[in-house]
C-alpha positions as CSV (number, residue, x, y, z in Angstrom):
1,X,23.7,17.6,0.7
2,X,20.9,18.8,-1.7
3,X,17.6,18.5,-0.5
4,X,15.8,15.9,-1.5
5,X,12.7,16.7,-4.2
6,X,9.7,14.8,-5.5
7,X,9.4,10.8,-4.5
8,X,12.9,11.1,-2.5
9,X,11.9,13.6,-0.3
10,X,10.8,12.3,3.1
11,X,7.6,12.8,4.2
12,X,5.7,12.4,7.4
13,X,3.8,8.7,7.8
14,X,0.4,8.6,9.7
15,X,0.3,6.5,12.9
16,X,-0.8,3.3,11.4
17,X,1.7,3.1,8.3
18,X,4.5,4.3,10.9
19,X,3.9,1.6,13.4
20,X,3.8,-0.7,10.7
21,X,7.2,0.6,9.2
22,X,8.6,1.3,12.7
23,X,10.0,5.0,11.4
24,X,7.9,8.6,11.5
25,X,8.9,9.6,7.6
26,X,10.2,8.3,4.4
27,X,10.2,8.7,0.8
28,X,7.3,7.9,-0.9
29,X,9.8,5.2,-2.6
30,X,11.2,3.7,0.5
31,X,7.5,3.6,1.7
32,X,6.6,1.6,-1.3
33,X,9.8,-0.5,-1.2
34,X,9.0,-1.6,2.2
35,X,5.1,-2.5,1.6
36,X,6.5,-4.8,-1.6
37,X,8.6,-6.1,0.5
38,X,6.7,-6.8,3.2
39,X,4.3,-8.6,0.9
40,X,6.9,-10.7,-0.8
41,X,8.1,-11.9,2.3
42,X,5.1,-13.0,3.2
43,X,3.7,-14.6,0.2
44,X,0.7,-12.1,0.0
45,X,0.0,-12.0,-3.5
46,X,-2.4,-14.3,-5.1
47,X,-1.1,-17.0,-7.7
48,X,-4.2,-17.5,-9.8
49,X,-7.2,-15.1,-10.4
50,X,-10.3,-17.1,-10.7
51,X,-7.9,-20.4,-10.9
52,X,-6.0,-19.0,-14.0
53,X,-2.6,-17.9,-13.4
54,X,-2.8,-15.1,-15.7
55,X,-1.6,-11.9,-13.5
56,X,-0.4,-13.7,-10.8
57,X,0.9,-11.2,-8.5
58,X,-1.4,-8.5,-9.2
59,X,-3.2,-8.7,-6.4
60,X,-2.3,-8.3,-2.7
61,X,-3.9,-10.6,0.5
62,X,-4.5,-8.1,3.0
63,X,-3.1,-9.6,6.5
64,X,-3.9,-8.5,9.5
65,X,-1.0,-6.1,9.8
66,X,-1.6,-4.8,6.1
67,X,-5.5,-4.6,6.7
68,X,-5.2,-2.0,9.1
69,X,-2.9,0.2,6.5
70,X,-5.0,-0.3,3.8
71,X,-8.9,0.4,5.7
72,X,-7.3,4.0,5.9
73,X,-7.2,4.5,2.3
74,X,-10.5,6.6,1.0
75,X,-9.1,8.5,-1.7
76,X,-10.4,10.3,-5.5
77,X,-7.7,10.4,-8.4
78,X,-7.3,13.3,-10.4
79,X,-9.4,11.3,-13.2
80,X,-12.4,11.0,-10.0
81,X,-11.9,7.3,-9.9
82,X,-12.9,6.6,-5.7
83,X,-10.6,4.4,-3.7
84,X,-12.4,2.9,-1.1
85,X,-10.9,0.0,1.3
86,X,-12.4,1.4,4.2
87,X,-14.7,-1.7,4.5
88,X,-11.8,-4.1,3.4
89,X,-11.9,-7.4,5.1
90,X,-8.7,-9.6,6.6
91,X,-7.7,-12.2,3.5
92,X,-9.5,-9.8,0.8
93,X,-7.4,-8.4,-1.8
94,X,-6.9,-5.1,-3.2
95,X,-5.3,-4.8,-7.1
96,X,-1.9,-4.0,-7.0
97,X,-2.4,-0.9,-8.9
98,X,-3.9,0.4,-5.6
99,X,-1.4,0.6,-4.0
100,X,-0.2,3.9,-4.6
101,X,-4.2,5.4,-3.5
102,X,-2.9,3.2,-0.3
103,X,0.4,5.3,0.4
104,X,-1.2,8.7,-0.4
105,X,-3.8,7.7,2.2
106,X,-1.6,7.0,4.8
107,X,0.9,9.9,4.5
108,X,0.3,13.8,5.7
């Protein structure tokens, strides 16, 4: 079998994401595949954004299992745009779009 290159290939999950996946390393795509549907599954993304439902979905309810993910997740895009969800509160939400920041953060 070939190994496995860019998002396929498996890398190692920090403590937090792996107790929350149950598994020590993934693909960067079965990592996100899990998170989305975690979320899903538990209705975790808003319907409305200031009572309009315009973007529904786009952003994510932080639970308490999520919240503990996501607090790790300090990171600076190649653009030097700052994640920060370090200070993220249970039943806040974070913009979908940060969910990548939230996997780099978590992985070594």
């Amino acid at each position: 079998m070939a190994e496995e290159k860019g998002l396929n290939k498996p890398v190692k999950l920090k403590s937090d994401l792996a107790a929350f996946l149950g598994v020590s390393s993934l693909p960067r795509t079965e990592i996100t595949k899990k998170l989305w549907d975690y979320i899903k599954a538990n209705k975790l993304q808003t319907r409305t954004i200031n009572g309009k439902p315009e973007n529904a979905g786009k952003n994510i309810v932080a639970d308490a299992k999520l919240i503990k993910i996501f607090k790790n997740t300090k990171t600076t895009s190649k653009t030097g745009k700052v994640t920060d969800l370090t200070k993220l509160q249970e039943g806040q939400t974070i913009d979908m779009m940060q969910m990548a920041s939230v996997v780099s953060a978590n992985i070594e």
